[in-house]
N, C-alpha and C positions, 0 to 999 in steps of 0.2 A: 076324852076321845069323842064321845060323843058329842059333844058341845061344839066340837071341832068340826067335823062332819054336820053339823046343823051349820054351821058357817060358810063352806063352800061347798058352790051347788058348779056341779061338773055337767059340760054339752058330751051328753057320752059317743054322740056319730065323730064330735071331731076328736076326742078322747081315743076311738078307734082309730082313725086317722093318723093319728101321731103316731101309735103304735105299731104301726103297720104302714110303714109311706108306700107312695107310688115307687114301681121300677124306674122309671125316668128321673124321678131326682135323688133316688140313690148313687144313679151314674152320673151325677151331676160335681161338677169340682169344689164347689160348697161344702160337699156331703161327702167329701172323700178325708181321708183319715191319715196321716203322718207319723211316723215312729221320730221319735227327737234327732238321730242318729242319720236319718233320709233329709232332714230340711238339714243339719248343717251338711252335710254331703253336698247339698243341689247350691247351696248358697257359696259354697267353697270353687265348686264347679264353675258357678255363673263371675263370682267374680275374678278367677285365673282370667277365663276368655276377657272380659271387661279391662285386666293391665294390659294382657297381651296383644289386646287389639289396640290400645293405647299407647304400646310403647313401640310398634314397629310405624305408627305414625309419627312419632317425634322422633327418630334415629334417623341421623343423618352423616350419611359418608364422608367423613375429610380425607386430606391428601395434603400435603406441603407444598406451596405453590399453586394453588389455586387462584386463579381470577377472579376477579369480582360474577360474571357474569357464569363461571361454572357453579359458583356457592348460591346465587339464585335459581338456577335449575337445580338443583342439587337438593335446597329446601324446597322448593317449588313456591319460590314466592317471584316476583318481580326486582329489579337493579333496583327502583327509590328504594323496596323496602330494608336490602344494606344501605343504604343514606341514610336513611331514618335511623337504622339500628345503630352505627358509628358515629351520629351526632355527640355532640358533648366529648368526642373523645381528640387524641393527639393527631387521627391521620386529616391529612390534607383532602377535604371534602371533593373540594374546586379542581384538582388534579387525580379523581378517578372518574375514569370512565372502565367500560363493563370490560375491557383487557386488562387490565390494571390487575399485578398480583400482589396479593393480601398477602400479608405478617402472619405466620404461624399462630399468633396470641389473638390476631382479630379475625382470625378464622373459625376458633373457639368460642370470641367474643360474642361474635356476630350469632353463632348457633343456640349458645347458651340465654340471650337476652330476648330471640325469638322464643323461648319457651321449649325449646327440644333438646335432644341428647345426640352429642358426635362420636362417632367410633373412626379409627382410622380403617379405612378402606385398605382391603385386601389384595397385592398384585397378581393381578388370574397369571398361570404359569403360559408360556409362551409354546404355542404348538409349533412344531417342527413342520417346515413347510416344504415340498420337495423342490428340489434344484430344478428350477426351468430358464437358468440361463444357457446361453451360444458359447460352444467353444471351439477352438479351432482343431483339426481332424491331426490325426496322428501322423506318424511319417509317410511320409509314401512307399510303393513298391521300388524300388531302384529301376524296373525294369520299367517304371512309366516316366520316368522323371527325360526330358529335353533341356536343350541348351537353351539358356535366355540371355539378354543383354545384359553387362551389368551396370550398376547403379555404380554411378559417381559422384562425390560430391567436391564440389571447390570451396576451400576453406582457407582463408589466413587474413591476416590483419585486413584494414579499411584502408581505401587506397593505395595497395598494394598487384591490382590489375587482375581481377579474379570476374569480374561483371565485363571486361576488355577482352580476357582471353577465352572467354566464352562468344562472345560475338564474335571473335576471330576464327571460333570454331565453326558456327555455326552460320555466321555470314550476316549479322543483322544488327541492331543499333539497341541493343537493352540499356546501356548506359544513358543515351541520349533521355529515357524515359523515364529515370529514377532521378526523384527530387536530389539537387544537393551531388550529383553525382555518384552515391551512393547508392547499394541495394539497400532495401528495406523490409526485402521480403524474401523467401525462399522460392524461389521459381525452378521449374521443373521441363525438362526439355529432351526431345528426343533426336540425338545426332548421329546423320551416317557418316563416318569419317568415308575417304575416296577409297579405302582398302574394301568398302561393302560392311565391314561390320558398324555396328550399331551400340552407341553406347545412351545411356541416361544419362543426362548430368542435373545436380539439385546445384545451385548458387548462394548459397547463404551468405547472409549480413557479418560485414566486418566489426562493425562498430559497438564496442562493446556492451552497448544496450540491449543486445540482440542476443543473449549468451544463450536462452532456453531457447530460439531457434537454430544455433548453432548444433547444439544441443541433440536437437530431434534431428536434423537433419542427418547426424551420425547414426542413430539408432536405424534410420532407413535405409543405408548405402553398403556396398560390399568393398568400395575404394575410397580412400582422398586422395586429392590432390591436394599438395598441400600448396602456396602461391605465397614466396616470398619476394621482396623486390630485393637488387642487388647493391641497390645504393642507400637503404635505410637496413637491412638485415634482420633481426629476429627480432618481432617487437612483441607487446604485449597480447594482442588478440592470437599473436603465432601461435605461442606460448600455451595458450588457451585450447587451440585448436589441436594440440599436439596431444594436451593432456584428455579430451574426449577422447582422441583415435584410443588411445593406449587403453581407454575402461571400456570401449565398447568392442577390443580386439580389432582394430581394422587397420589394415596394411594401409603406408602413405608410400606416394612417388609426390617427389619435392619438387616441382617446379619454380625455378629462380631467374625470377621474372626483370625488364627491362636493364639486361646485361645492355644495349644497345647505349647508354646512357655513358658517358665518360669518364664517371668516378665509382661506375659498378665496382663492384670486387665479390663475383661469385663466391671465392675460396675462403672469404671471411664468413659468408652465411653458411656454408656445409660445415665450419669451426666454432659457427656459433650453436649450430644444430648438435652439435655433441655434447654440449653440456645439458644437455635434455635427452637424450640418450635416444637420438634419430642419427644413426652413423648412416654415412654415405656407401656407396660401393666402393669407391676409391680408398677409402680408408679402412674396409675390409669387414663393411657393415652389407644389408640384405636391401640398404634403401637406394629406388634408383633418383638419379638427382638429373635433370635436364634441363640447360642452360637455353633460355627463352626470351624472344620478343612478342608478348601478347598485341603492341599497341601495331607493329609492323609486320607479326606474321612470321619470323623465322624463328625456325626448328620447330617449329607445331606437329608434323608429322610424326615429328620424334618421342613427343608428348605423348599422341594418340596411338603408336608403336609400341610403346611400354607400357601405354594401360591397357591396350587387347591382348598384349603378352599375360600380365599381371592375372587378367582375368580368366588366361587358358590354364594358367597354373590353380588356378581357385576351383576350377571344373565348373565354376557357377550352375546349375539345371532346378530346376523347378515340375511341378504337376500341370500342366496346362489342363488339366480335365477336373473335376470335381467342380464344392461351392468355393466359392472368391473368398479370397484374405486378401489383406491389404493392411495400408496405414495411411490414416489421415496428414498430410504433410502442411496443409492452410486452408480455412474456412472462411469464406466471406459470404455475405449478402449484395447481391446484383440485383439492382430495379427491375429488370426486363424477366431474371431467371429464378427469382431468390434466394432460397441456402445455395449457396457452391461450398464444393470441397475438393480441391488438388490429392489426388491420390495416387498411392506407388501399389500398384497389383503384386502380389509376391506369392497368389498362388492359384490357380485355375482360370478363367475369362472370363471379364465383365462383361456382360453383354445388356441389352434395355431390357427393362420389364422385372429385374433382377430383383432381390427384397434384403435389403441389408440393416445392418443394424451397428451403430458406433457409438459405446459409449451409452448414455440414453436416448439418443435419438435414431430414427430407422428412417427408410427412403426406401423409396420404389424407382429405379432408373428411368428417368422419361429421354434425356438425352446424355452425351458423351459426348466430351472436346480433344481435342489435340493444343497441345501449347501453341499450336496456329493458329485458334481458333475454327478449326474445321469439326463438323460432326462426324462422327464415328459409329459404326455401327457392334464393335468389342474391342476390348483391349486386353492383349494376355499379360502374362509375365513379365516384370519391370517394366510395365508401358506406364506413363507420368500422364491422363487425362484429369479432366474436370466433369465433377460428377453432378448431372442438376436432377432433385428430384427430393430433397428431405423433409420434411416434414418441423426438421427444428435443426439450428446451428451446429454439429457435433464439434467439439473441441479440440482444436491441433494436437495430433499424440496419439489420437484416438485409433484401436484396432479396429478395423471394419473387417466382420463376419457377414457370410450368404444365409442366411436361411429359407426356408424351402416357402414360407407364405408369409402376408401381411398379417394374420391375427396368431400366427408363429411368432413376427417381426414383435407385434407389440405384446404379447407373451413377455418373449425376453426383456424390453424394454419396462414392463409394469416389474418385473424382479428384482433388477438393477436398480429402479428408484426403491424401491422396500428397502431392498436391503441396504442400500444408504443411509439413508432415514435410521433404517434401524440404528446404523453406526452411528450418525449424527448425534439418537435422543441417546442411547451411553454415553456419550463424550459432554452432553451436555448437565447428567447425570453426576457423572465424573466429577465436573468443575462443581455443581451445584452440592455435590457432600463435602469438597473441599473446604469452598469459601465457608460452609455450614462449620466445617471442623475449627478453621480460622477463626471464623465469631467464637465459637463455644471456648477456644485458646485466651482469648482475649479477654472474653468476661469474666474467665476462672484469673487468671492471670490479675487484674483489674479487684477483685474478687481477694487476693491473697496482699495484693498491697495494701489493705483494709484491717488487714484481719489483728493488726497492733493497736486498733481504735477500739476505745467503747463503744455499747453499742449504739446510744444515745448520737454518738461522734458520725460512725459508721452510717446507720441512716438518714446523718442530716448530710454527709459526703455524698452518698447514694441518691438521695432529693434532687440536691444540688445538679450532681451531672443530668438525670435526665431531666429537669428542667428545662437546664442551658439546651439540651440537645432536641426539646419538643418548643422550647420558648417560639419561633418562629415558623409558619409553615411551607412548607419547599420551593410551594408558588411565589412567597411572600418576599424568599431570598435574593439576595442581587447576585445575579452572578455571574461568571467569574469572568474578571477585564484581561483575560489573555488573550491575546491576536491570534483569532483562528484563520483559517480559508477552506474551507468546505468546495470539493471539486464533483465534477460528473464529467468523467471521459467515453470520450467515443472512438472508435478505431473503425478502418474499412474490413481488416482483419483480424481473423480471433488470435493469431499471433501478435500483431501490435498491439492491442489489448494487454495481453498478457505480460506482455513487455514491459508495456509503462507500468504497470500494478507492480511486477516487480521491483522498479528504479522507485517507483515511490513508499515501497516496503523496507525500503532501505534510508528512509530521511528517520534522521537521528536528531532534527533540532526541535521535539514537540515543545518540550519548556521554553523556549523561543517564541517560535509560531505553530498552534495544532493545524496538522493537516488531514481531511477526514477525506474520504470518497465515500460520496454520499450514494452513486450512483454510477454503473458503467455498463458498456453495451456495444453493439458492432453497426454499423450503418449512420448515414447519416444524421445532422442537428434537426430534432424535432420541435412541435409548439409544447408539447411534453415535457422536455428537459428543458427548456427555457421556463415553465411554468415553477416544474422542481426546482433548480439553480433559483427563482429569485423567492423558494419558500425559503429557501436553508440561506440564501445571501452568499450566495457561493459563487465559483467561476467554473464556464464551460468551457473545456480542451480539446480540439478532435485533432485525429492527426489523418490523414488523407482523407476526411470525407468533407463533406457541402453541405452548406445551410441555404436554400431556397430563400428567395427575396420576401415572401410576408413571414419566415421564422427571422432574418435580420433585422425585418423591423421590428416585430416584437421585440424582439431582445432589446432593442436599441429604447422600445420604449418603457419596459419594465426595470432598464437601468442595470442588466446582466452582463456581466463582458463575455464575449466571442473569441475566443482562442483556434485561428483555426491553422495548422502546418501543416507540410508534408516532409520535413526536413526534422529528426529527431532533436538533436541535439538544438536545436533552434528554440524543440517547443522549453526541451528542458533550462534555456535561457531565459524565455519569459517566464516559465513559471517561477524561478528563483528572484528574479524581480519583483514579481507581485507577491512572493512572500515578503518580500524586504520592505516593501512599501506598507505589508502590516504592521511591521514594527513600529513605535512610538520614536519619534526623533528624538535625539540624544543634544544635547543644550551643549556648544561646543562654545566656549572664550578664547576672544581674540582678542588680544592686546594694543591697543591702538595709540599706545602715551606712557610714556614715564618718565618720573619726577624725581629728583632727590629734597630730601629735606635741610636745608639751610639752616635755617633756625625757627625758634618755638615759642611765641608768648601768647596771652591773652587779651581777649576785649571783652567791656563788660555788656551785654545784654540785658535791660532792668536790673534784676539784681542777679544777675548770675554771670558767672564769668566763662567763657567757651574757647576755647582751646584754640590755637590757629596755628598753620602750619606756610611759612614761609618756605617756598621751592623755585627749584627752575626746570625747565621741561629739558630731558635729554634727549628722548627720541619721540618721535608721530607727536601728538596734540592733545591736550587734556578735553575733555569734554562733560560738561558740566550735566549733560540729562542723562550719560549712561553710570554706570557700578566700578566702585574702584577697592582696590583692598590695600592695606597695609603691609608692607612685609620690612620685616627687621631681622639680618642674618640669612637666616635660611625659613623663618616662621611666618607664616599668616598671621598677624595678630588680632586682624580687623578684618571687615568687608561690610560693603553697604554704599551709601549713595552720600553728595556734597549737599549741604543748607545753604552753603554762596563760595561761589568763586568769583575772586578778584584781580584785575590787574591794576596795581594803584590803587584809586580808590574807585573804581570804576567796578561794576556787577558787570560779569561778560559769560556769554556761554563756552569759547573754547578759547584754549590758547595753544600755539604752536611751541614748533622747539626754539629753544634758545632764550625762552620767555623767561620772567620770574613772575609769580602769581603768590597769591594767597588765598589759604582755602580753610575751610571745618568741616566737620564731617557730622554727619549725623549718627547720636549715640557718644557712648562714652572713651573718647579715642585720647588715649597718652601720646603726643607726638613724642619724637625725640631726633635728635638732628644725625643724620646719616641716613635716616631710613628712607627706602623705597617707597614711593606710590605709583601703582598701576590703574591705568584707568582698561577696562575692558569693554567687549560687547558681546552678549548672549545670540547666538545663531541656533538657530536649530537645524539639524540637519541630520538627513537622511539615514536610517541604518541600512548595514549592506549583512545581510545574512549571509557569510561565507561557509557554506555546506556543500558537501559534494552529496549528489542523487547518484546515486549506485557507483561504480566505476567510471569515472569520466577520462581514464587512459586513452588514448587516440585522439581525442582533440585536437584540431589544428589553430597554433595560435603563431599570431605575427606577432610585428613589432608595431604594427596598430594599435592591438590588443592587450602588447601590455602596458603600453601608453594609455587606455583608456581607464582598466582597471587599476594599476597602479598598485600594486602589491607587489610581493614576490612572488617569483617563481624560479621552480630547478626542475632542471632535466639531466636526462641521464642521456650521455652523448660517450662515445669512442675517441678518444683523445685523437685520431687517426682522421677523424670526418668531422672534427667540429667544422672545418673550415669550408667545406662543403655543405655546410646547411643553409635551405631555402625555405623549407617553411620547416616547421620544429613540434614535435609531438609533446602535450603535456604528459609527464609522467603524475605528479602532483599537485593539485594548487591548494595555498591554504596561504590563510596569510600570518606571516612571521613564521611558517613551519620551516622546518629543516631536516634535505633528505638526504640521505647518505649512500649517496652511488657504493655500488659491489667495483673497488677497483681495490689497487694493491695499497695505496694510502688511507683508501677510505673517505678521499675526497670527494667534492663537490663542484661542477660546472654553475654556473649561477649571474645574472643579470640585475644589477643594483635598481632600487624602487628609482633612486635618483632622477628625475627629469635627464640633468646635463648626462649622466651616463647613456640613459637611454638613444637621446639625439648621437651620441658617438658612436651607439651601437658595438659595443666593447664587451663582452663575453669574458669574466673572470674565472681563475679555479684556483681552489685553496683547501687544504687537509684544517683548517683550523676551522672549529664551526662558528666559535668566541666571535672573531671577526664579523661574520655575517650577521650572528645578532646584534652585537653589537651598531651596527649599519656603517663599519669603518671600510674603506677601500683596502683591499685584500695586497698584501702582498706578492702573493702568486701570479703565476704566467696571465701572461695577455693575450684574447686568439681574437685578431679581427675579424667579423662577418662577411661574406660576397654585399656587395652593394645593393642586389635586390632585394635584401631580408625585408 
């Protein structure tokens, strides 16, 4: 110890020091002191927050169906950087863009190879939002309600005098103004008959194209009038007309039109009216029935007699006070006015300044028309003006509601779209877990036809298919050579619109030709839709509107075609056309020569010996540059082309009839003597897409017409008036079809394809249908035509 202590020599001031530190660096974090139990606590601590902060940056929301451009906000990264991340994999690079929705698996992909973690997103619950749409006001008091005009409508087949005996009403020339002599539209009009009262009358289209305006026009009216003529009697559009009155309850007075004509027969149309269960008064039914000349004017009084009767018994009355009801009856766009809308008031008075609401669109009244064209300053109860002042098209059908302001107006309007919308994304919803269930059926399904393989088998099966199904990428594919025609129609009104959408809702030949509407709208051809039409290589259709001179010449120079009518059934001719013209022509042979074979030997060629068929021509010419076939019996044995035709010893390209020749054929051909040679020629020629677009009943067809097309055709005639027909209504056209009139045999009236029948103009009927397929001349009655069919 001592020894020890002689060894170290101690500073005893800093000796003190050490013993005794400063206050400051006791408080110093050097100098602070830890129980073992406090550092793992702080170290457990610091690293939870350190995952925690870590893991709500890399968690990322998915959802099924996702776009490319939601998953890059979603990550928070930029579109290349899904490029980049999808590289090396099956999707098609070249064909996304930031709309583009990703695959369930590359939505996972794409999260997981960025380095983060997906969770599926949550759907937040849907708050109940209060009703702030327009509805119409409850009954009224009985003691406020007044008398109003009623609403009439004329209804019955096309060309049957319903646009005639309206002008004869009313004293004016509507017909002269409708393309085609036809209405096309629903026009609306207010008439004082000479007694003082005052009726509305709506006009709707015959032509069975027209059926949803016929349609609407029932939903608006408290009468029809129903316009049959007396010398064709109940035809199909009647028919039609008869069945709306009956679903929308509304009384008919049958007017039976051009009795004036000298093979009318009123008594047959009130007999045929009963098999549709519209009994006349005569016959001990509630219907009145009034024998009439619209085109001359007699018994008209009689007409407008029993519909102010009709309507004293209905009590008609209405509110003339409160906000406005009504209904949209046709919408168009006018250059000078914009949206117009024909509307039928059915409850208080429109007057300007008014704030309405139809549908999703709303209007503020700037002005008010009379079907004169005169401004107005209100219109009560069943008054038919034109409404200028909306803001956006409203839709034929549409209920128009008053409400009390503009930012009311568009209240209700923001509702109506929501809650569309809303229906919309369910329904889309809807289909999108289907098709999902469909898949998931398919690959379980797929999945089970497997399940007899080893596994070895099993997953080189499983390789296999999606190989084949990734081998090419979608851009890369050719696709597919079926004859489309992609359209963009236009209409003057949102009923014609509507219209054509429907007739072409009804083309049933897409495995033929697809037919797509790329595009449709109201108002006239734009440099817009000429632009569209020639992205998609489509055809533009308008039916009453006008293409301004520099949109035909674009069109004309970007190579679009211009479809423009005012006559329905016209447009629906071309456009059957230029479906048929997409069709690929069909390779038709014609036979122009044939041979029998006489006898059969051989010549030698170097060393081969070749077959040769000595013939004589029986009919037309053989010819030596076109295709000939073999036939022996009833069998083709051969086909193909000549190496030399001879006459004598002479190389000649054709020979006539009565000739003998010798020939070979090219390839291995066994002649033998008796057999047939045909010489042919390949045509190409045109196919003729025979499809009916919606209902084409009504049509008028001559004996031009069916000279032209050349098919069959049957109609359904009254054994009674065949010989009275002058022009003839299709009931059906198809070609080779066979229709079967409602008579007691169950016969058929019918006009042979024949050319020579046709020039005779000879009208056959036969209970046997065998005959008509067959294309034999019927044994049945013979009814000669009038001379100006």
């Amino acid at each position: 110890m001592r020894a020890a202590r002689r060894l170290v020599q101690v500073d005893l001031p800093l000796f003190r020091h050490f013993l005794s530190p400063a206050p400051s660096l006791l408080n110093s974090p050097l100098h602070r002191t830890f129980s073992s139990k406090q550092v793992k606590g702080q170290r457990r601590d610091q690293k939870k927050q350190n995952v925690k902060s870590k893991a709500e940056k890399q968690e990322v929301e998915i959802r099924r169906g996702m776009t490319v451009a939601a998953l890059s906000t979603a990550m928070n990264k930029d579109f290349d950087h899904v490029l980049e991340t999808l590289f090396n994999t099956s999707v098609d690079l070249d064909s996304l863009h930031p709309d583009s929705v990703l695959e369930e698996r590359w939505i996972k992909e794409v999260v997981t190879r960025s380095g983060m973690k997906f969770k599926w997103a949550t759907l937040s619950e849907r708050k109940e939002r209060p009703n702030r749409d327009a509805q119409r006001r409850p009954l009224a008091d009985p003691s406020v309600l007044v008398s109003r005009p009623p609403v009439v409508t004329i209804m019955g087949h096309v060309d049957h005098g319903k646009t005639t005996l309206l002008d004869s009403l009313r004293k004016s020339q509507i017909v002269s103004m409708e393309a085609g002599g036809i209405t096309q539209h629903i026009g609306a009009f207010l008439v004082q008959v000479p007694t003082g009262e005052k009726i509305t009358f709506l006009d709707t289209p015959g032509h069975s194209a027209f059926s949803s305006m016929r349609a609407r026009g029932v939903n608006a009216t408290d009468i029809i009038i129903l316009v049959v003529a007396a010398d064709d009697g109940v035809m199909n559009q009647t028919v039609e007309s008869i069945q709306h009155a009956k679903r929308a309850e509304v009384p008919i007075i049958v007017a039976v039109n051009k009795c004036d004509k000298p093979q009318a027969d009123p008594q047959r149309v009130k007999q045929e009216l009963l098999a549709h269960d519209v009994v006349c008064e005569e016959f001990g039914g509630d219907v009145q029935a009034i024998h009439i000349s619209a085109l001359k004017g007699d018994n008209l009084p009689a007409l407008t007699e029993a519909t102010v009767a009709l309507a004293e018994v209905l009590e008609l009355k209405a509110d003339p006070s409160g906000p406005v009801e009504g209904l949209v009856i046709e919408s168009r766009t006018d250059k000078g006015k914009g949206p117009v809308t024909t509307a039928i008031v059915q409850r208080g008075t429109l007057k300007r300044g008014c704030f309405l609401v139809a549908g999703r669109c709303w209007a503020k009244v700037r002005f008010l028309y009379d079907d004169n064209g005169q401004v107005v300053t209100e219109a009560g109860p069943s008054a038919a003006v034109q409404v200028v002042g909306w803001k956006e098209l409203p839709s034929a059908g549409e209920t128009i509601l008053e409400v009390e302001s503009e930012q009311r107006a568009k209240e209700v309007v923001e509702w109506r779209t929501h809650e569309e919308e809303q229906e919309k994304l369910l329904e889309d919803q809807s289909a999108i877990s289907l098709k999902h269930k469909l898949h998931l059926e398919e690959y379980q399904q797929k999945r089970a036809e497997l399940t007899h393989l080893s596994w070895r088998k099993r997953k080189a099966a499983l390789y296999q298919a999606n190989k084949t199904r990734c081998a090419t990428r979608p851009s890369e594919r050719t696709q597919s050579e079926q004859p489309n025609l992609p359209l963009i129609i236009k209409g003057d009104v949102d009923g014609s619109v509507e219209t054509l959408l429907n007739m072409l809702d009804t083309y049933d030949a897409q495995q033929q030709c697809q037919l797509e509407v790329v595009s449709f709208g109201i108002g006239d051809i734009s440099e817009k839709d000429v632009t569209m039409a020639e992205t998609f290589g489509g055809s533009i259709y308008g039916f009453n509107v006008a293409a301004a001179r520099p949109v035909q010449q674009l069109a004309a120079k970007k190579g679009v075609p211009l479809r423009l009518h005012s006559v329905i059934y016209k447009l629906l001719e071309q456009l059957k056309e230029e479906l048929s013209s997409k069709l690929p022509p069909l390779v038709s042979q014609n036979v122009i020569g044939e041979a029998t074979v006489l006898a059969t030997f051989y010549v030698s060629e170097g060393k081969k010996k070749v077959p040769v068929a000595g013939c004589r021509v029986q009919k037309g010419h053989l010819d030596r540059r076109l295709r000939f076939r073999l036939i022996r019996g009833r069998d083709v044995v051969w086909e193909g082309t000549l190496t030399a035709l001879k006459h004598h010893k002479d190389d000649v390209q054709t020979v006539k009839t009565g000739k003998e020749c010798g020939l070979s054929a090219d390839g291995d051909v066994d002649f033998s003597t008796g057999d047939v040679i045909e010489c042919f020629e390949e045509v190409d020629v045109p196919q003729d897409l025979r499809v009916l677009l919606d209902n084409e009943q009504g049509d008028v067809l001559t004996a031009t017409d069916v000279r032209k097309r050349g098919a069959w055709f049957h109609f359904v005639f009254n054994s009674e008036l065949i010989v009275h027909v002058t022009r003839t209504r299709i009931v059906q056209v198809h070609h080779s079809a066979i229709l079967h009139v409602p008579q007691k045999d169950n016969g058929v009236w019918f006009l042979p394809a024949d050319e020579d029948h046709l020039d005779s103009r000879t009208w056959f009927y036969t209970s046997d249908v065998k005959q008509i397929r067959t294309k034999l001349r019927p044994a049945g009655q013979e009814v000669e035509l009038l001379q100006d069919v």
